[in-house]
mmCIF file of the N, C-alpha and C atoms, coordinates in Angstrom:
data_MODEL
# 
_entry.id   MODEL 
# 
loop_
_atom_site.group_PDB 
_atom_site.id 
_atom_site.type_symbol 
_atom_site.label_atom_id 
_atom_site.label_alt_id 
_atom_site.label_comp_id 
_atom_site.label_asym_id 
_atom_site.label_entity_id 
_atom_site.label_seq_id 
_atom_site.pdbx_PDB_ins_code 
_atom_site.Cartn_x 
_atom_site.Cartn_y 
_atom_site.Cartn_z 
_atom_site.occupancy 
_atom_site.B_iso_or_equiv 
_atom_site.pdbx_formal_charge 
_atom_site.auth_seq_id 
_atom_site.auth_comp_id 
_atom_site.auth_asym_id 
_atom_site.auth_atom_id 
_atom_site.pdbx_PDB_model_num 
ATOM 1   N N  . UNK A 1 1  ? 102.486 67.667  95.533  1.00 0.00 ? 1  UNK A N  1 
ATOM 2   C CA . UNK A 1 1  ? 102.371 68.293  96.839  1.00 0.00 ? 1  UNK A CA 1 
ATOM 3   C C  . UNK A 1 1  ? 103.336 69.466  96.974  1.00 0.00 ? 1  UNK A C  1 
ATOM 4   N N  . UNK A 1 2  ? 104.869 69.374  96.423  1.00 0.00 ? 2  UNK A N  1 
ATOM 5   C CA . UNK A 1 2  ? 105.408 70.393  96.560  1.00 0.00 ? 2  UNK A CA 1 
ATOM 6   C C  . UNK A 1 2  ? 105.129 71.604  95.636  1.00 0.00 ? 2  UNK A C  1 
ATOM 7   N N  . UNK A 1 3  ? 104.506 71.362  94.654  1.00 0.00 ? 3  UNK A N  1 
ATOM 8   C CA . UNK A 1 3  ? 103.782 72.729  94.252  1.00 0.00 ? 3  UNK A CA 1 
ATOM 9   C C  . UNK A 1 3  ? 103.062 73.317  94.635  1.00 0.00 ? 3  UNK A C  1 
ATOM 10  N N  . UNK A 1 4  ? 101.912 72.477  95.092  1.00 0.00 ? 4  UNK A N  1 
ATOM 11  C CA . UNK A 1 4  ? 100.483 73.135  95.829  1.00 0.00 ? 4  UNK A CA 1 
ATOM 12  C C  . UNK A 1 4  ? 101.532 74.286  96.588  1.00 0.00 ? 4  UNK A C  1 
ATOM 13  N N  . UNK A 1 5  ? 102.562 74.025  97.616  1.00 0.00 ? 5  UNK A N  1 
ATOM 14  C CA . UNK A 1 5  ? 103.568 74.289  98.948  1.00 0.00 ? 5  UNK A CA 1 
ATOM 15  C C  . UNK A 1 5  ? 103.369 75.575  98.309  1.00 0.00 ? 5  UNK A C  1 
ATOM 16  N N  . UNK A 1 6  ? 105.078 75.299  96.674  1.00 0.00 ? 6  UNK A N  1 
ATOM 17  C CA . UNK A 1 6  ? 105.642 76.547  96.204  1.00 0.00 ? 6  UNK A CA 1 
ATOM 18  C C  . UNK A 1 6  ? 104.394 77.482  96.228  1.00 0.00 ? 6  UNK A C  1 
ATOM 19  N N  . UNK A 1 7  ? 103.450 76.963  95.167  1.00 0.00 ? 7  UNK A N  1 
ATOM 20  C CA . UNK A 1 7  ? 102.493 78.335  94.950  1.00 0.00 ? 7  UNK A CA 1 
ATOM 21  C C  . UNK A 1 7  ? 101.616 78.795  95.972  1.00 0.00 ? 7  UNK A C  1 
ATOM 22  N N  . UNK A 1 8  ? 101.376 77.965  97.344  1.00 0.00 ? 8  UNK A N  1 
ATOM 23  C CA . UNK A 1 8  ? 100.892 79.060  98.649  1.00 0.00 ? 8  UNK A CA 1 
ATOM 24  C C  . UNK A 1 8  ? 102.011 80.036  99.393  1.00 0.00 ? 8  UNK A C  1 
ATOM 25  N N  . UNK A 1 9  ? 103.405 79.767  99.078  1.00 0.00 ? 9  UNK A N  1 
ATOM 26  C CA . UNK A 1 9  ? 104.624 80.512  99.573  1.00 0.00 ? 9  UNK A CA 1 
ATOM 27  C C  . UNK A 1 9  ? 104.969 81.408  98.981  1.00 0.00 ? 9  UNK A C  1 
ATOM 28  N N  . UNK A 1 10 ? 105.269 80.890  97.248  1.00 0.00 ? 10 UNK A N  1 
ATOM 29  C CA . UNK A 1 10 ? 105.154 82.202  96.524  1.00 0.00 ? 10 UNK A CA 1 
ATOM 30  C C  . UNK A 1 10 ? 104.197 82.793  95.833  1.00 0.00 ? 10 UNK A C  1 
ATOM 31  N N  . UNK A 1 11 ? 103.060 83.053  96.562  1.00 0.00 ? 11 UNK A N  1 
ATOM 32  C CA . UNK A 1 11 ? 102.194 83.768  96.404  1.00 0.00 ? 11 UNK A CA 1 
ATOM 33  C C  . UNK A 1 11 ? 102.266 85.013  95.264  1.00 0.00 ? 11 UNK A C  1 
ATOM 34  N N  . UNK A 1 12 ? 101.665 84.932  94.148  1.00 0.00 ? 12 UNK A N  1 
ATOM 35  C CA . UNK A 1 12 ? 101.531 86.034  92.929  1.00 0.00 ? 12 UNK A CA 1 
ATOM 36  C C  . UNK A 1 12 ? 100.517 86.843  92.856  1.00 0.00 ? 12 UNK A C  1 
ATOM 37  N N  . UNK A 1 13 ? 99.466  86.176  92.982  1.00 0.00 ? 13 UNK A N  1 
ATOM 38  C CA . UNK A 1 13 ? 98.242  86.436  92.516  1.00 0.00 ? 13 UNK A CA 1 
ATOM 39  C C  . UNK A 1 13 ? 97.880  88.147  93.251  1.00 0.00 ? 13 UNK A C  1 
ATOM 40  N N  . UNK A 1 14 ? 97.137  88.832  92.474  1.00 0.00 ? 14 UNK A N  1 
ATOM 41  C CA . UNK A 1 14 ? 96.839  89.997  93.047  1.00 0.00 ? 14 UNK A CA 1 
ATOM 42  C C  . UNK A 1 14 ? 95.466  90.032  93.518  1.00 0.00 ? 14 UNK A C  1 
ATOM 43  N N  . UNK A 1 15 ? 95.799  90.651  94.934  1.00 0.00 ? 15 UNK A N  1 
ATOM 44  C CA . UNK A 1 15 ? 94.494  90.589  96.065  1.00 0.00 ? 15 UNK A CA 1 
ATOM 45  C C  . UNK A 1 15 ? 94.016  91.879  96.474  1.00 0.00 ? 15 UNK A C  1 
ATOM 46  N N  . UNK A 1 16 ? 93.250  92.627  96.184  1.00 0.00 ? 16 UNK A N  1 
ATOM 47  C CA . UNK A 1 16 ? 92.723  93.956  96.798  1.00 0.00 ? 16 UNK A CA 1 
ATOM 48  C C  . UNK A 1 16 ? 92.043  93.449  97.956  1.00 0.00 ? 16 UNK A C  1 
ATOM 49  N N  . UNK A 1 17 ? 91.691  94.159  99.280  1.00 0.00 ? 17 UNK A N  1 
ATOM 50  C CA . UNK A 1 17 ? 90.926  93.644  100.083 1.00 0.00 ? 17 UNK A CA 1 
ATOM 51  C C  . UNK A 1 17 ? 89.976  95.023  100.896 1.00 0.00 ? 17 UNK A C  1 
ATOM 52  N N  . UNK A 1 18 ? 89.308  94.924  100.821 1.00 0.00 ? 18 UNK A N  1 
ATOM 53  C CA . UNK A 1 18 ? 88.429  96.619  101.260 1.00 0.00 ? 18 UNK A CA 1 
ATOM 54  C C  . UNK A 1 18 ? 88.018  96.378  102.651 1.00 0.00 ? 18 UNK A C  1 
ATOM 55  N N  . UNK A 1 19 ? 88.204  97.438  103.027 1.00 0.00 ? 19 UNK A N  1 
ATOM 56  C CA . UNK A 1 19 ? 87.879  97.365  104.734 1.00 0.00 ? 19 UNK A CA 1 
ATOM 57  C C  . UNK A 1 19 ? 86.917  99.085  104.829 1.00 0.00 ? 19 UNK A C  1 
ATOM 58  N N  . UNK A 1 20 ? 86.646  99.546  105.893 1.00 0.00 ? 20 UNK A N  1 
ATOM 59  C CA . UNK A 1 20 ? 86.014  100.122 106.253 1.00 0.00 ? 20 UNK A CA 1 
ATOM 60  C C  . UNK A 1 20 ? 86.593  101.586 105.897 1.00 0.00 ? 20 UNK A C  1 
ATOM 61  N N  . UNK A 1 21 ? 87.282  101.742 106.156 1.00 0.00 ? 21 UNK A N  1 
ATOM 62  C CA . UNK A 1 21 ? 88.565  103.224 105.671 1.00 0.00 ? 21 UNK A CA 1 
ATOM 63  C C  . UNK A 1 21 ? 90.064  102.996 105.034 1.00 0.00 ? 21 UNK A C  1 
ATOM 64  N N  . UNK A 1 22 ? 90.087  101.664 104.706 1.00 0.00 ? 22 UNK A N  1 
ATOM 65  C CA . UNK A 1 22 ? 91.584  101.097 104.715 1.00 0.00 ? 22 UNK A CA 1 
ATOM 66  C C  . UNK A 1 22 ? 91.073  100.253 103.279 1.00 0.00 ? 22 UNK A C  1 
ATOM 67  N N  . UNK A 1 23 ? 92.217  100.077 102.475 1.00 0.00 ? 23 UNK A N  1 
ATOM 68  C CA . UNK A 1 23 ? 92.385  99.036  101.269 1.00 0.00 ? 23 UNK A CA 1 
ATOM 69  C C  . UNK A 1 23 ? 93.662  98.279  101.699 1.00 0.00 ? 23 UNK A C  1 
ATOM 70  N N  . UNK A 1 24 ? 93.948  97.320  101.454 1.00 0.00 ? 24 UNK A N  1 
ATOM 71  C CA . UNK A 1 24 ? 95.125  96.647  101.522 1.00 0.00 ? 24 UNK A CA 1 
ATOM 72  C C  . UNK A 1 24 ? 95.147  95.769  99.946  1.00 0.00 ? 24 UNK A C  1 
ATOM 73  N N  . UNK A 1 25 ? 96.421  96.369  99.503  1.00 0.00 ? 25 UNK A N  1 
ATOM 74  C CA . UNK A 1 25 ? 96.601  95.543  97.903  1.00 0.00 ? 25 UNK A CA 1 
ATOM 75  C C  . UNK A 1 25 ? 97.906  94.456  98.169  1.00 0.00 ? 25 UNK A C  1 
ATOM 76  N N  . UNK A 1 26 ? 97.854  93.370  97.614  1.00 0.00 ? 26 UNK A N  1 
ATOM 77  C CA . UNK A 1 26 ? 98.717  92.306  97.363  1.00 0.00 ? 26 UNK A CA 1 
ATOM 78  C C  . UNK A 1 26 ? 99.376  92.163  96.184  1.00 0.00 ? 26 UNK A C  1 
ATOM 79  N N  . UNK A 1 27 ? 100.668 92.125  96.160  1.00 0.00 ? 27 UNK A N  1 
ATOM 80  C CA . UNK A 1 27 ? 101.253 91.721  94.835  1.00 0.00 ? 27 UNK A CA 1 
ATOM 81  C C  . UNK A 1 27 ? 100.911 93.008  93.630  1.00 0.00 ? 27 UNK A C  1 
ATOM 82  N N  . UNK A 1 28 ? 101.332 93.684  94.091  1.00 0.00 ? 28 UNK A N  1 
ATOM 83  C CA . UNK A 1 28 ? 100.614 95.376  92.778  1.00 0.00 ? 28 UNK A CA 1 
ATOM 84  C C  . UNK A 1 28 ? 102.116 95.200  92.138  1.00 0.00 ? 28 UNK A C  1 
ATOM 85  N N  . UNK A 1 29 ? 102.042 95.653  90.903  1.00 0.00 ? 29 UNK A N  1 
ATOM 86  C CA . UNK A 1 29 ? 103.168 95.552  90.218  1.00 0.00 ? 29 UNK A CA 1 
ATOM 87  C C  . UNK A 1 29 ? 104.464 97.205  90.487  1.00 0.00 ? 29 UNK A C  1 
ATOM 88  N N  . UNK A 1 30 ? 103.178 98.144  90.456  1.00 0.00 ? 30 UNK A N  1 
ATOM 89  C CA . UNK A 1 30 ? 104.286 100.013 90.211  1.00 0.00 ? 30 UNK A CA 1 
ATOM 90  C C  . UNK A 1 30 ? 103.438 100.813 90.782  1.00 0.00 ? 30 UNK A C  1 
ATOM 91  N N  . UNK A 1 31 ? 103.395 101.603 91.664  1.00 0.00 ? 31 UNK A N  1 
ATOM 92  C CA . UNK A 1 31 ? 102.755 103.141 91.933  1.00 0.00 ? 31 UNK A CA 1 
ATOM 93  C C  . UNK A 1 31 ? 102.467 104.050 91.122  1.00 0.00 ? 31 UNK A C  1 
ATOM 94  N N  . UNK A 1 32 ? 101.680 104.566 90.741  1.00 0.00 ? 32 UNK A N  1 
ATOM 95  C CA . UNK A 1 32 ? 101.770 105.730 89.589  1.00 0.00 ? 32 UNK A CA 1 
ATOM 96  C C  . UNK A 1 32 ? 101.536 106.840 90.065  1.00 0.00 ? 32 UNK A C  1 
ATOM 97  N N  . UNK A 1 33 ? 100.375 106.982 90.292  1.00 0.00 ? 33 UNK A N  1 
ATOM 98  C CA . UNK A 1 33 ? 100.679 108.503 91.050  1.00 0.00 ? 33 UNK A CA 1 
ATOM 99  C C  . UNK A 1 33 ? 99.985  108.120 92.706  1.00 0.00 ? 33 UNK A C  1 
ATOM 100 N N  . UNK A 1 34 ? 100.131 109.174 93.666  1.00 0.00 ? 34 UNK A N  1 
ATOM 101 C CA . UNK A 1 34 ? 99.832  109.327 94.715  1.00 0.00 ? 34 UNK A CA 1 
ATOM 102 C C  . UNK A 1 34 ? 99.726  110.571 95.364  1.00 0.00 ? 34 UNK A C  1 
ATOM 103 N N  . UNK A 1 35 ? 97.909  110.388 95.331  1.00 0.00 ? 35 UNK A N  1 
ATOM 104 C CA . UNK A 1 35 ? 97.866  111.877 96.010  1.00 0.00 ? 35 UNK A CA 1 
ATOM 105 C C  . UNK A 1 35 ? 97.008  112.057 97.011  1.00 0.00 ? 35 UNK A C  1 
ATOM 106 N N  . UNK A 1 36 ? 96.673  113.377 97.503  1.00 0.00 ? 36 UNK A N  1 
ATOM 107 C CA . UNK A 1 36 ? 95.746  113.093 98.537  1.00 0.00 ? 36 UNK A CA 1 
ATOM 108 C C  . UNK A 1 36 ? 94.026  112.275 98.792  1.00 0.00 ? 36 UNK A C  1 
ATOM 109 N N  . UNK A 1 37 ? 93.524  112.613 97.299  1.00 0.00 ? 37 UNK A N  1 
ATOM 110 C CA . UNK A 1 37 ? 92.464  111.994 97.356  1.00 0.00 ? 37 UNK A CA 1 
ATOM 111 C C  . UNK A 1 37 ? 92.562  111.101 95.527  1.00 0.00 ? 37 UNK A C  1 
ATOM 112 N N  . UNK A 1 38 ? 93.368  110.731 95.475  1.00 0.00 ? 38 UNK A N  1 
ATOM 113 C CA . UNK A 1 38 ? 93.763  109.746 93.892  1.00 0.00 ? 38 UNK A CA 1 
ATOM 114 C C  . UNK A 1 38 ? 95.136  108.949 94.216  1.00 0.00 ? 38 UNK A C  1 
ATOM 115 N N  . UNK A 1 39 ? 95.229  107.468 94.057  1.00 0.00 ? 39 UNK A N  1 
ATOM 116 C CA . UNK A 1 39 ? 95.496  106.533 94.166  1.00 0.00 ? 39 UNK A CA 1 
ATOM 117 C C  . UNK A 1 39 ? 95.989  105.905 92.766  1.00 0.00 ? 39 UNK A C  1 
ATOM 118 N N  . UNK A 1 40 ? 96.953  105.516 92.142  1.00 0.00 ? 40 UNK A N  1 
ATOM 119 C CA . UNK A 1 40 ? 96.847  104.790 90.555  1.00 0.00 ? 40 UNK A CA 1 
ATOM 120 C C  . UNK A 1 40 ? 98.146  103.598 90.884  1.00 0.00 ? 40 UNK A C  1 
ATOM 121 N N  . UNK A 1 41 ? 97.643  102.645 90.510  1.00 0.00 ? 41 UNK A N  1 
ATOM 122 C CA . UNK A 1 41 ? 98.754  101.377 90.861  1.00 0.00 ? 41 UNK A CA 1 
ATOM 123 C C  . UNK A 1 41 ? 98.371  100.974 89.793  1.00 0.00 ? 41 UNK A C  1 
ATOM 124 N N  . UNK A 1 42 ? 99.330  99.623  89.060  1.00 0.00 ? 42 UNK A N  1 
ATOM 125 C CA . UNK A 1 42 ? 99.869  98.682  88.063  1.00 0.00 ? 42 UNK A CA 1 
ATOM 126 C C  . UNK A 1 42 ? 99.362  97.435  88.921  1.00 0.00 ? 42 UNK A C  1 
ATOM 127 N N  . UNK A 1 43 ? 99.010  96.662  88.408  1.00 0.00 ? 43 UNK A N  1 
ATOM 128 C CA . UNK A 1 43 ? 98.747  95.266  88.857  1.00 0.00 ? 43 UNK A CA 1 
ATOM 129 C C  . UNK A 1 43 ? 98.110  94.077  87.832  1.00 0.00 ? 43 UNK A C  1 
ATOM 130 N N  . UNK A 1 44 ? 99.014  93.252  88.039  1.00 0.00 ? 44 UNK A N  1 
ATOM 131 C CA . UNK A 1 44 ? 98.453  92.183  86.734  1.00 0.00 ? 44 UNK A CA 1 
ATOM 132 C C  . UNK A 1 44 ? 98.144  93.163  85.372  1.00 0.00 ? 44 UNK A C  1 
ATOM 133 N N  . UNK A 1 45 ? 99.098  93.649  84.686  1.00 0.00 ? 45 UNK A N  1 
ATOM 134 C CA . UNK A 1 45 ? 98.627  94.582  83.237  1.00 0.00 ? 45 UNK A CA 1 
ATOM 135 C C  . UNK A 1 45 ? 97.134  95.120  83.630  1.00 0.00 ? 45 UNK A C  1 
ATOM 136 N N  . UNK A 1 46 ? 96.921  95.885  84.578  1.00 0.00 ? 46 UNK A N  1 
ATOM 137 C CA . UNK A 1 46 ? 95.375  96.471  85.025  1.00 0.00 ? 46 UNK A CA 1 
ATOM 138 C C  . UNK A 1 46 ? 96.025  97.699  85.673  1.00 0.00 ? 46 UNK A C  1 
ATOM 139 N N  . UNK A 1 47 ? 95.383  98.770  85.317  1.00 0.00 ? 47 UNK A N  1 
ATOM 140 C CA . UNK A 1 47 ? 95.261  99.969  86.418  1.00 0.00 ? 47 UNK A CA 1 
ATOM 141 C C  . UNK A 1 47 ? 94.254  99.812  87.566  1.00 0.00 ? 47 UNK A C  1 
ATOM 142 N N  . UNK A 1 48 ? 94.496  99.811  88.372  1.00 0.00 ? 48 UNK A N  1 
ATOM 143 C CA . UNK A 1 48 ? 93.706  100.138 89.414  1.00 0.00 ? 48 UNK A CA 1 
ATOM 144 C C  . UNK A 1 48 ? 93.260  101.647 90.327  1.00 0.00 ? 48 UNK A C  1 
ATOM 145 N N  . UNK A 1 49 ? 92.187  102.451 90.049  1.00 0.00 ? 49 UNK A N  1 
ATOM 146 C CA . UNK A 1 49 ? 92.249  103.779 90.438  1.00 0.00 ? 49 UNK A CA 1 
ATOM 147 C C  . UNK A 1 49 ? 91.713  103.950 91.604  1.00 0.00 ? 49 UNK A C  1 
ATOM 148 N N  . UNK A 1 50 ? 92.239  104.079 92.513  1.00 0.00 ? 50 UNK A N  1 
ATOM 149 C CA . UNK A 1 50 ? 91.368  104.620 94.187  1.00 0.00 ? 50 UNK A CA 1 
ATOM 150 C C  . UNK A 1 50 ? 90.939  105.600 94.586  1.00 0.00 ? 50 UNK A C  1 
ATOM 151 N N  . UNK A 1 51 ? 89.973  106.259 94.498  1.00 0.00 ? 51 UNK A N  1 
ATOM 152 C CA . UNK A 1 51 ? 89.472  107.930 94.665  1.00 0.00 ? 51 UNK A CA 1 
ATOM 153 C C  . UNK A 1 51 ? 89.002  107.585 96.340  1.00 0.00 ? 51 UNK A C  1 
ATOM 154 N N  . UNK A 1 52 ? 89.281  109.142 96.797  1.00 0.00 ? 52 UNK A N  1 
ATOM 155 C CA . UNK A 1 52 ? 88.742  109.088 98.304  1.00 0.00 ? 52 UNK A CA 1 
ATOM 156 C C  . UNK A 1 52 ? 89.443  110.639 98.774  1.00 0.00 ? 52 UNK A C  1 
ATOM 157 N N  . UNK A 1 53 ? 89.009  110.366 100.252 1.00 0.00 ? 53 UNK A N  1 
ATOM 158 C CA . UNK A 1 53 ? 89.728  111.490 100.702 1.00 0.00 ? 53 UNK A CA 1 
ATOM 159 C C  . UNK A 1 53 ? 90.406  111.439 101.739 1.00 0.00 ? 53 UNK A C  1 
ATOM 160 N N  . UNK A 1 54 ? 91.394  112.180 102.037 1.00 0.00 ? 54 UNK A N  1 
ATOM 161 C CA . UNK A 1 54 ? 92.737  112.079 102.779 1.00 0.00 ? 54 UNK A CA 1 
ATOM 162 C C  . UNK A 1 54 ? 93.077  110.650 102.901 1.00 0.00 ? 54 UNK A C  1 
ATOM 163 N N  . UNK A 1 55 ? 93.776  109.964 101.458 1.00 0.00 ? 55 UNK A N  1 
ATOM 164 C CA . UNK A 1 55 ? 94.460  108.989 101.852 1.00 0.00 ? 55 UNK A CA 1 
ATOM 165 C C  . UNK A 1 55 ? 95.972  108.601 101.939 1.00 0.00 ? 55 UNK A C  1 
ATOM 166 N N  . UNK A 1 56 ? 96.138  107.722 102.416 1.00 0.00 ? 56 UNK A N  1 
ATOM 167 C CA . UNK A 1 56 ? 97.728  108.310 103.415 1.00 0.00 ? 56 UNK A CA 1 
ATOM 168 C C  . UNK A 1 56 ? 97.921  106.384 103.003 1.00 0.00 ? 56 UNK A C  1 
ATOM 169 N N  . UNK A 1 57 ? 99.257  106.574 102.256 1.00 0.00 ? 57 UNK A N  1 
ATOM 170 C CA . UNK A 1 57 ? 100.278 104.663 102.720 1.00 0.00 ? 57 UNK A CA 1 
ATOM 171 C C  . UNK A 1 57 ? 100.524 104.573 104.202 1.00 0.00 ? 57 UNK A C  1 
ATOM 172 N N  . UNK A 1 58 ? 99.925  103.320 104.826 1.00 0.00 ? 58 UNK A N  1 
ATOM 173 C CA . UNK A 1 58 ? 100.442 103.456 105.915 1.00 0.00 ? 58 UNK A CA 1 
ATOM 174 C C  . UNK A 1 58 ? 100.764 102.237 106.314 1.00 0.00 ? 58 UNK A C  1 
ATOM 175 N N  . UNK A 1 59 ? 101.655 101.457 104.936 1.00 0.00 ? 59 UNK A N  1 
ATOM 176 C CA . UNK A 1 59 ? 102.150 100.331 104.732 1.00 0.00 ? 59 UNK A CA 1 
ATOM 177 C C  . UNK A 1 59 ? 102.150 100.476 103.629 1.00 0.00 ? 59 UNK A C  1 
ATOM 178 N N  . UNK A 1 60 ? 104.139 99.798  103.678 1.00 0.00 ? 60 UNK A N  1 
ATOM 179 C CA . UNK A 1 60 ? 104.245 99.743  101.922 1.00 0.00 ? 60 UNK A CA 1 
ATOM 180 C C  . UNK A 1 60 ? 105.951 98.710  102.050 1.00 0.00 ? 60 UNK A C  1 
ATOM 181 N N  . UNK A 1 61 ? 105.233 97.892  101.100 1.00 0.00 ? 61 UNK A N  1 
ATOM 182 C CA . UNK A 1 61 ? 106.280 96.713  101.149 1.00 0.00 ? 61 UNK A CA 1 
ATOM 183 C C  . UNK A 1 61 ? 106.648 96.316  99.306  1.00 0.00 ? 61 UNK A C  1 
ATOM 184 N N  . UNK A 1 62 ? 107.705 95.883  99.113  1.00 0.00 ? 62 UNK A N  1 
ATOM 185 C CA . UNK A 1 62 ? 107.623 95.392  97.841  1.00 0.00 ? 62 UNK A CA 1 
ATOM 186 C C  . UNK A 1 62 ? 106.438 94.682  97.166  1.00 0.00 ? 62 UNK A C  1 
ATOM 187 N N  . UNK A 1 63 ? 106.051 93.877  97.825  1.00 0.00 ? 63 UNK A N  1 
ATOM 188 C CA . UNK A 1 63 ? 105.022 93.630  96.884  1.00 0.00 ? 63 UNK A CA 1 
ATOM 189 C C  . UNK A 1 63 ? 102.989 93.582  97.698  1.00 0.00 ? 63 UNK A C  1 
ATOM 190 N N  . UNK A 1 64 ? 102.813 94.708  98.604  1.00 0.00 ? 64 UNK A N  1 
ATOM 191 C CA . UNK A 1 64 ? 101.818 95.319  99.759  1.00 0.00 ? 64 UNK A CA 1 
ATOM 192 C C  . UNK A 1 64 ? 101.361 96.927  100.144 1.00 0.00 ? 64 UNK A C  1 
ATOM 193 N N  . UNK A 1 65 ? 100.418 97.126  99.999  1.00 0.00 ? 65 UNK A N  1 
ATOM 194 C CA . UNK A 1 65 ? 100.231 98.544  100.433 1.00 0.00 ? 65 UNK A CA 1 
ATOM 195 C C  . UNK A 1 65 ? 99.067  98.417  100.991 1.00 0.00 ? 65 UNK A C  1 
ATOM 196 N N  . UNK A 1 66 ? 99.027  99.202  102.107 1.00 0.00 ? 66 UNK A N  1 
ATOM 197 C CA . UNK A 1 66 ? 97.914  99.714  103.074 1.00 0.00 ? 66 UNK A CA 1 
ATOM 198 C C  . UNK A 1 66 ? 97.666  100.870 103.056 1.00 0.00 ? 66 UNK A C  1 
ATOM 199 N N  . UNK A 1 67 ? 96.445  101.622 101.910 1.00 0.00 ? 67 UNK A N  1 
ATOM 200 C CA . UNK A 1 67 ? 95.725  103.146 102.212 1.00 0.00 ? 67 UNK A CA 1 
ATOM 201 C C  . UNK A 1 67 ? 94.992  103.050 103.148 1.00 0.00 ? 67 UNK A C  1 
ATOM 202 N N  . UNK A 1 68 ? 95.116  104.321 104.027 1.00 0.00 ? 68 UNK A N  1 
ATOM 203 C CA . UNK A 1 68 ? 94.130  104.615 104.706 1.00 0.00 ? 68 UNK A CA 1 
ATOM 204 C C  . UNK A 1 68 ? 93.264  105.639 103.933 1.00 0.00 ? 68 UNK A C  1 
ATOM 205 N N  . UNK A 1 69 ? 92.327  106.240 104.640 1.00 0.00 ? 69 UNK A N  1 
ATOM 206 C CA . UNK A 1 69 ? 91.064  107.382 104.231 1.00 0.00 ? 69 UNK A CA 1 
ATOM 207 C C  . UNK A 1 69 ? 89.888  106.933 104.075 1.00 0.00 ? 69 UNK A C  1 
ATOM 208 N N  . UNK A 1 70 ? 89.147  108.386 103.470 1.00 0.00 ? 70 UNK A N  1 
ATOM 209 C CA . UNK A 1 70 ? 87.994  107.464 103.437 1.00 0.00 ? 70 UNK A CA 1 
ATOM 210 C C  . UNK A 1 70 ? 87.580  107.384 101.650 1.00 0.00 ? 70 UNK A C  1 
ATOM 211 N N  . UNK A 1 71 ? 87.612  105.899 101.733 1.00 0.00 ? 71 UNK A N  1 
ATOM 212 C CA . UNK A 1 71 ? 87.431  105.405 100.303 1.00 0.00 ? 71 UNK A CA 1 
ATOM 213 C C  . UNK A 1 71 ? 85.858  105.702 99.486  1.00 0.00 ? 71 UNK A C  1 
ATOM 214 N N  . UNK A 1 72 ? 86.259  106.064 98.143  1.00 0.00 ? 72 UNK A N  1 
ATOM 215 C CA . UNK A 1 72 ? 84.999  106.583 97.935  1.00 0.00 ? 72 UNK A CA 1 
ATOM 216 C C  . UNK A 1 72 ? 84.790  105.504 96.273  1.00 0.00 ? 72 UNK A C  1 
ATOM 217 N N  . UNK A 1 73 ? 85.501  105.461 95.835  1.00 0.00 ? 73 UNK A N  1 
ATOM 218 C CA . UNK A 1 73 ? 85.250  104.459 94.413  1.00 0.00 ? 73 UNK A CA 1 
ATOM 219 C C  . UNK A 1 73 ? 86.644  103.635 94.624  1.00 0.00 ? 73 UNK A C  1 
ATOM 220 N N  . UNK A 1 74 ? 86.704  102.460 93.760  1.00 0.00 ? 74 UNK A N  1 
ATOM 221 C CA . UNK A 1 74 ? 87.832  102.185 93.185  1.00 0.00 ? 74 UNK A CA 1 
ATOM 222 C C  . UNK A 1 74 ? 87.662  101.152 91.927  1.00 0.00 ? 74 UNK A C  1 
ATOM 223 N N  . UNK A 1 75 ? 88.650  101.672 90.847  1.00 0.00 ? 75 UNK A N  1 
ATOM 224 C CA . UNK A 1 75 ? 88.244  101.539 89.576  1.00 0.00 ? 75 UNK A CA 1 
ATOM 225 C C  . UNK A 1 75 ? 89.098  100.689 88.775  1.00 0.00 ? 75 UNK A C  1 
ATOM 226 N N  . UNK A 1 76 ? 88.865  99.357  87.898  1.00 0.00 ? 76 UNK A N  1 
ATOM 227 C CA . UNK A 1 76 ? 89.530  98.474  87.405  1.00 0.00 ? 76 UNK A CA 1 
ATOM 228 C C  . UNK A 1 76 ? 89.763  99.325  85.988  1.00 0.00 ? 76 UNK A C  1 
ATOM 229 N N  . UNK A 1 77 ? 91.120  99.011  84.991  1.00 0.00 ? 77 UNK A N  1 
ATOM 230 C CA . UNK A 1 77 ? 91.156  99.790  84.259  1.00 0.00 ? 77 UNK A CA 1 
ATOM 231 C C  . UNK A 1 77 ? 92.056  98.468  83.038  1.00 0.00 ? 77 UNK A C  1 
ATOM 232 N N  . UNK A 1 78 ? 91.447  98.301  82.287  1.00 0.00 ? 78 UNK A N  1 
ATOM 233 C CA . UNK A 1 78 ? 92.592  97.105  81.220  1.00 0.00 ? 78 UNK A CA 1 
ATOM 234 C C  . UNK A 1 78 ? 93.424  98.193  80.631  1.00 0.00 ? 78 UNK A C  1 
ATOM 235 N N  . UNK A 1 79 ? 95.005  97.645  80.731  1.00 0.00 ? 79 UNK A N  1 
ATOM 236 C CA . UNK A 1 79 ? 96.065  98.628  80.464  1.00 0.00 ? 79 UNK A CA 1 
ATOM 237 C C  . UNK A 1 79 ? 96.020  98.074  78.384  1.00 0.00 ? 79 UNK A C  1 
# 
């Protein structure tokens, strides 16, 4: 029982979640680049690429980020 606990508290696992103009990522490992319409994060040994336009952090936590814009692909990449 106290594991089930630990591993819903310390949460690892990486979560993308897509919304309407907004992404919210969980647990991303590094930022790589950031630009207005290109996105590149580290997560679980994976690139993850976000293309769109005018997207803006509008949340950013050690291990959380919230893009806004408007999302146009986003691309899994084995590092």
């Amino acid at each position: 029982m106290l594991e089930k606990l630990s591993n819903y508290i310390v949460d690892r696992e990486f979560r993308l979640t897509l919304f309407k103009d907004m992404v919210n990522v969980i647990n991303y490992s590094k930022i790589i680049s950031l630009e207005e319409n290109y996105i590149s994060i580290i997560a679980n040994e994976k690139k993850i690429l976000i293309k769109g336009n005018n997207l803006v952090l509008k949340k950013i936590l050690d291990n959380e980020l919230l893009i806004k814009g408007k999302i146009n692909s986003i691309e899994v990449v084995n590092e």
